[in-house]
N, C-alpha and C positions, 0 to 999 in steps of 0.2 A: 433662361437661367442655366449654365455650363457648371453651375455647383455641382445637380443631380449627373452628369455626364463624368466629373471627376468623382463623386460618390461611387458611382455605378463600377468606373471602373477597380477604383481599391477594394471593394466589395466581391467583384470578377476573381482580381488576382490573390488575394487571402482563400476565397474558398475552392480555386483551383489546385494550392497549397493542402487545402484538409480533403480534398478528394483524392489528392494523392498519396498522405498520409495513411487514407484508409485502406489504400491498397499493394501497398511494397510494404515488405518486413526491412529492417535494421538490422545490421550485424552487432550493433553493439546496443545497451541497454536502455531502455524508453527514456529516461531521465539523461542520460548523453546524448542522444540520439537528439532529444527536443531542442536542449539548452542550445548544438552545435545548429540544426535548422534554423532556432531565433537568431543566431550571432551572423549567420551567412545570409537568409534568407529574408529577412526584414531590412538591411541596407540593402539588397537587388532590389525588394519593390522599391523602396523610396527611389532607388536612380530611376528605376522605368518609370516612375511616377512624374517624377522633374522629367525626365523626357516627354512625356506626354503634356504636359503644362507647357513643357519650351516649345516642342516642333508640334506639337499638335498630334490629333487622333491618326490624319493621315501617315503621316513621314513615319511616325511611331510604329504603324502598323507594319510600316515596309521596314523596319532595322527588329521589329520584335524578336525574330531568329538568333539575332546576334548578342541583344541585350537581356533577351531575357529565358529564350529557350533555352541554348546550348550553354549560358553559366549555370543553371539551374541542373539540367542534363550532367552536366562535368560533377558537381555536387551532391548530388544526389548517388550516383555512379560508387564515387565513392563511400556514401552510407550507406550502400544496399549490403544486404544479408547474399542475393543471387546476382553474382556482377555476370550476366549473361542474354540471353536473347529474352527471360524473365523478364529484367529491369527494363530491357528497352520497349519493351511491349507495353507492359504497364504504362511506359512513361508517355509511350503515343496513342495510345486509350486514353488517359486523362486530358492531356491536351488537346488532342482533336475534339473531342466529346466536347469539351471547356469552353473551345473556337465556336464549334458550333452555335452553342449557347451564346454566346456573344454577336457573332454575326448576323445571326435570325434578329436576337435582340433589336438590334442597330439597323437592321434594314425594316422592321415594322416601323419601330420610332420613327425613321427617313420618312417613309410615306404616309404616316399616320398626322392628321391634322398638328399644328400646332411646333413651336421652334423652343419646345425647354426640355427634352430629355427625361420628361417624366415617368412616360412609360416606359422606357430602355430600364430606368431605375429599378421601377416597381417589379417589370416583369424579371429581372435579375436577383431583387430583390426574394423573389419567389422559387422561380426557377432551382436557382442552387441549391437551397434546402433541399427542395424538392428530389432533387437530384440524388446528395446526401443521406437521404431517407432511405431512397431506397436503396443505393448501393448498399448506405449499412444493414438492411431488413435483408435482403433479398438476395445479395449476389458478393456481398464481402467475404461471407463463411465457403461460401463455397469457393470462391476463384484461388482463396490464401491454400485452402488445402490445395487444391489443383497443380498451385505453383511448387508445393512439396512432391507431392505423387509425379510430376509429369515434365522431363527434362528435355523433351526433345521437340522439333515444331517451331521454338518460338522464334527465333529469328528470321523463318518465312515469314512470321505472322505479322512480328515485329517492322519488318521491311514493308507489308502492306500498308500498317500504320502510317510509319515513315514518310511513304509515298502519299498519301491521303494529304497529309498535316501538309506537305508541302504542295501540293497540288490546291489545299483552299488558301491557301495563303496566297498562292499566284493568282487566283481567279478572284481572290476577293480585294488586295491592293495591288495588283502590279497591272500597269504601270501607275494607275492611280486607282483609287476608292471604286467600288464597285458602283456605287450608286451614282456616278460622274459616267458608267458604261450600265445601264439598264438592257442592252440587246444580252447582254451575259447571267441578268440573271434566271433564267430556266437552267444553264448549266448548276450557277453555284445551288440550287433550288433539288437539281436533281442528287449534288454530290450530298446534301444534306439530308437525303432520303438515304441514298445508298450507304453511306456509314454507316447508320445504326446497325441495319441492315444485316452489313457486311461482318460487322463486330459482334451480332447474335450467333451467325455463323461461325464466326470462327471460337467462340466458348462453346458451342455445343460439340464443337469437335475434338476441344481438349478437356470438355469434360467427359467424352466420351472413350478418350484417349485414357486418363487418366481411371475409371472403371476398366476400361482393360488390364491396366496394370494390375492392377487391385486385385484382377479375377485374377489375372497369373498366379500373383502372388499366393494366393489362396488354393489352387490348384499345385502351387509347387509344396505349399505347406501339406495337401493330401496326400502329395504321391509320398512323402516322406513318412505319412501315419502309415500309408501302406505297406510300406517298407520296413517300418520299425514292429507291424503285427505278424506280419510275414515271420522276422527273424522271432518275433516272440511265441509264434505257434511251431517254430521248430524249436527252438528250447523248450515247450513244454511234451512235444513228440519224443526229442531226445529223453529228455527228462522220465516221462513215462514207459521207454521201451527199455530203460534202465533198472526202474521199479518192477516191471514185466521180470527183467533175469532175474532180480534181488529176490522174485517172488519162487520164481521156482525154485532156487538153489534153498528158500528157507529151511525147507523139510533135512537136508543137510546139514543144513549148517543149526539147528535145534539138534540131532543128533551127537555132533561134534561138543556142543551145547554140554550136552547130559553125558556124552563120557566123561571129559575134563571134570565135571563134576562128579561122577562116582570114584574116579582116580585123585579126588582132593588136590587137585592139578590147580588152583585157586590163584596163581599166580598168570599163568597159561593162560586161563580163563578170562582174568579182570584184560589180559594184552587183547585177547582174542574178540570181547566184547566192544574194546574200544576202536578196534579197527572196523569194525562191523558197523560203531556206529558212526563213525567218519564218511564208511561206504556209503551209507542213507543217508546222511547229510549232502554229498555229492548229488543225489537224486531231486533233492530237493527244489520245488522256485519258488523264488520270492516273490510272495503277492501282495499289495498294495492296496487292491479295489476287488470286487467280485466284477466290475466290468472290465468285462476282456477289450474294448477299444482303448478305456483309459488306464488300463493296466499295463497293457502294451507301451503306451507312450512314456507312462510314471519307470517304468521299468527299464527304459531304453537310456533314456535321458538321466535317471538318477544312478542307474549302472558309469553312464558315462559323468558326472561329475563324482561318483566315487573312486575312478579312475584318477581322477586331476586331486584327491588330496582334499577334497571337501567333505568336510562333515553332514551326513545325513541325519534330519531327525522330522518324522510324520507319522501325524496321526488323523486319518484319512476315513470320516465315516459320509458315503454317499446315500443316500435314498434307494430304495428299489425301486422305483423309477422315478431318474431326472424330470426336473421341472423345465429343461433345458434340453437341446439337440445334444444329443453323447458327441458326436462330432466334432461341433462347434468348440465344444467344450474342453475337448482333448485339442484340438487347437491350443487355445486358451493355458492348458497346462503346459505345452512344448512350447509356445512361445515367451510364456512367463519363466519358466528352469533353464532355459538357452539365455537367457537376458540374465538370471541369475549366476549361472555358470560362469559368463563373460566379465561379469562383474566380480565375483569372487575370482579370477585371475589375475585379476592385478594385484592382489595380496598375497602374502605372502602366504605358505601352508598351513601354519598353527594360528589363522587368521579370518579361515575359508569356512563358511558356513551357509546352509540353507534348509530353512525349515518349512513344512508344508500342512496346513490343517484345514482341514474340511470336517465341516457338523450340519445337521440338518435342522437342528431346536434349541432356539426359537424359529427361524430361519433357516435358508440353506445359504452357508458361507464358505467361499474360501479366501487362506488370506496365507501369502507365499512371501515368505523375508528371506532374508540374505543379508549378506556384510558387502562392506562398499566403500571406497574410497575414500569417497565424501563427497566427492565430485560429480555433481549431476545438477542437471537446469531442468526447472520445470514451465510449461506456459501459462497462459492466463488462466486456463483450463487445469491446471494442478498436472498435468501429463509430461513427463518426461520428454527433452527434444534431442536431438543427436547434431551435433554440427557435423558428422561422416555422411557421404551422399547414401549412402550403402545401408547404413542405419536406421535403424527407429519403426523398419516395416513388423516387426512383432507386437511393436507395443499398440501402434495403429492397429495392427488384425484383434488385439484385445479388446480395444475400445468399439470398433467396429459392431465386434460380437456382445458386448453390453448394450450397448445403443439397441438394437437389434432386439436382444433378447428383454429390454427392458431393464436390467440388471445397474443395480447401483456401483460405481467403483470409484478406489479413491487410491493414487499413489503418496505414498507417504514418506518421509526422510526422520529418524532420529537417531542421534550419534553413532552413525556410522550403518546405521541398519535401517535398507529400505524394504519398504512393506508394499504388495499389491491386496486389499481388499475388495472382494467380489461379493455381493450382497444380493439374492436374489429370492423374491417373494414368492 
């Protein structure tokens, strides 16, 4: 019965389609992105399909490159989000991995008792889910990050693939069906080990690739606290060796005080007062938090969005001692008012705005708004995504640091004002 054999196969090429779904992003939105795949990719199976009915499993297997990889490849190419060594890798993970599954399939069935494709069916039937499962459990969340965080590699890797896909293709029909050459199978037996193999190895090295960045990134974000407390322990050095003269000249200047005053000098006096108290205002810093790490930060960074014309307004009360790494956290604040900052840029000045409050009870919260274009994409995850390659590493080090700390957060959009909420028990 040849039913279960063209079964098996439509069943093969739909869920090599949703395995690859699972793992390349679209540049444009889910709902386009589907509709243009069913309009393109459901007439490619039907023709490979009547090919395989007209010439059969064999001939099919030898032209598959042509009818069915590389239009799919050209298409796809096109809908990807990362038109680079990204897509091509993906797209030879899926397909070799797919091959596999299929050939193993087909050469049990061959030797296994019996002439109706039952088993090919069944085990296919199984397999793919199988498959699917876990790629979604297991390895989906992690690879899609991956492909964000880690640009470089993939086209060696991609070429690996490449090689592989065409290397089983020759060994399994050229010049005819493998199972018509049995002296060949230990080869195709061996390539079918070494891929998985080979494709474990090559994720743990861009996942390891892709941790490194991350550390970078994180170490570039510290050298910057460092820097920003540096300059905020000499403003309060300056600050204090100013208050130091102010202090000694007092005894002087309460004298000059009290003559003005016996001389009814009351005009002299109100000029004299006021310049004095201007002098102390100069001495003065502005503080924000009693913690000198996130003081530094809050200090650095809202100095410099007061500088661009943005409205400051905060009311900032912390814990005496975090429930959370002070660290982390002052992270957390430079990378939220740098994102805020950026964002109120694009507006116009009497437009620019950023507000910051932190409370401890009921909870310890902080929740940082700003004005905004309007323009902004969020993911499945509610998180902000940047279409710049260059972007979006702050809002990741934020999430990062909730994940981490346990911390609840929520990005939020309305009319025109977006909100970071940090919520932490």
């Amino acid at each position: 019965m040849t039913i279960f054999r063209e079964l098996s196969v439509i069943w093969s090429l739909v869920h090599v389609l949703i395995l690859f779904m699972f793992l390349y992003e679209s540049r444009y939105p889910k709902k386009k992105a589907m509709t243009l795949t069913i309009i393109v990719m459901v007439p490619l199976a039907i023709f490979n399909l009547a090919c395989f009915f007209i010439l059969g499993p064999e001939k099919c297997g030898e032209i598959v490159l042509l009818t069915c990889t590389l239009p799919s490849l050209i298409f796809f190419w096109f809908l990807a989000k990362y038109r680079d060594g990204r897509f091509l890798f993906t797209f030879c993970v899926v397909d070799t991995i797919s091959l596999e599954i299929i050939y193993i399939t087909y050469i049990l069935d061959y030797y296994l008792p019996g002439d109706n494709f039952i088993f090919m069916f069944i085990s296919r039937l199984i397999a793919f889910p199988l498959l699917e499962w876990f790629v979604a459990k297991k390895f989906r969340a992690a690879f899609l990050e991956i492909q964000k965080h880690t640009k470089k590699g993939w086209y060696a890797f991609a070429a690996i693939g490449g090689v592989f896909y065409v290397v089983l293709v020759l060994v399994m029909s050229f010049p005819t069906i493998i199972t018509d050459r049995p002296e060949y199978l230990p080869l195709a037996i061996l390539l079918f080990v070494l891929m998985p193999v080979l494709y474990i190895n090559i994720f743990i090295t861009l996942k390891h690739q892709a941790e490194l960045h991350f550390a970078n990134e994180q170490e570039n974000i510290l050298k910057l606290q460092i820097s920003n407390m540096r300059e905020r322990i000499a403003e309060i050095n300056l600050s204090e060796e100013a208050f130091r003269i102010e202090r000694h000249n007092f005894r002087h200047k309460i004298d000059s005080i009290a003559t003005m005053a016996e001389n009814k000098q009351y005009d002299e006096l109100i000029e004299y007062l006021q310049k004095y108290h201007k002098k102390l205002d100069e001495t003065k810093v502005k503080r924000y938090t009693s913690n000198a790490v996130i003081d530094s930060i809050l200090a650095s960074y809202l100095q410099k969005a007061e500088s661009n014309q943005i409205k400051i307004t905060t009311s900032i009360k912390l814990p005496d001692t975090l429930p959370v790494d002070e660290v982390g956290l002052s992270v957390v604040f430079a990378n939220a008012i740098e994102n805020a900052i950026n964002a109120c840029m694009k507006l116009s000045p009497e437009d620019r705005y950023i507000e910051i409050q932190a409370i401890t009870y009921p909870c310890f919260m902080i929740q940082i708004s700003n004005s905004f274009d309007g323009n902004i994409s969020l993911d499945k995850n509610g998180v902000p995504v940047s279409t710049k390659s260059e972007h979006g590493l702050g809002t990741r080090s934020i999430v990062a640091f909730c994940e981490k700390a346990g911390a609840a957060y929520e990005f939020k959009t309305n009319d025109r004002k977006f909100s970071l909420r940090i919520v932490i028990e």
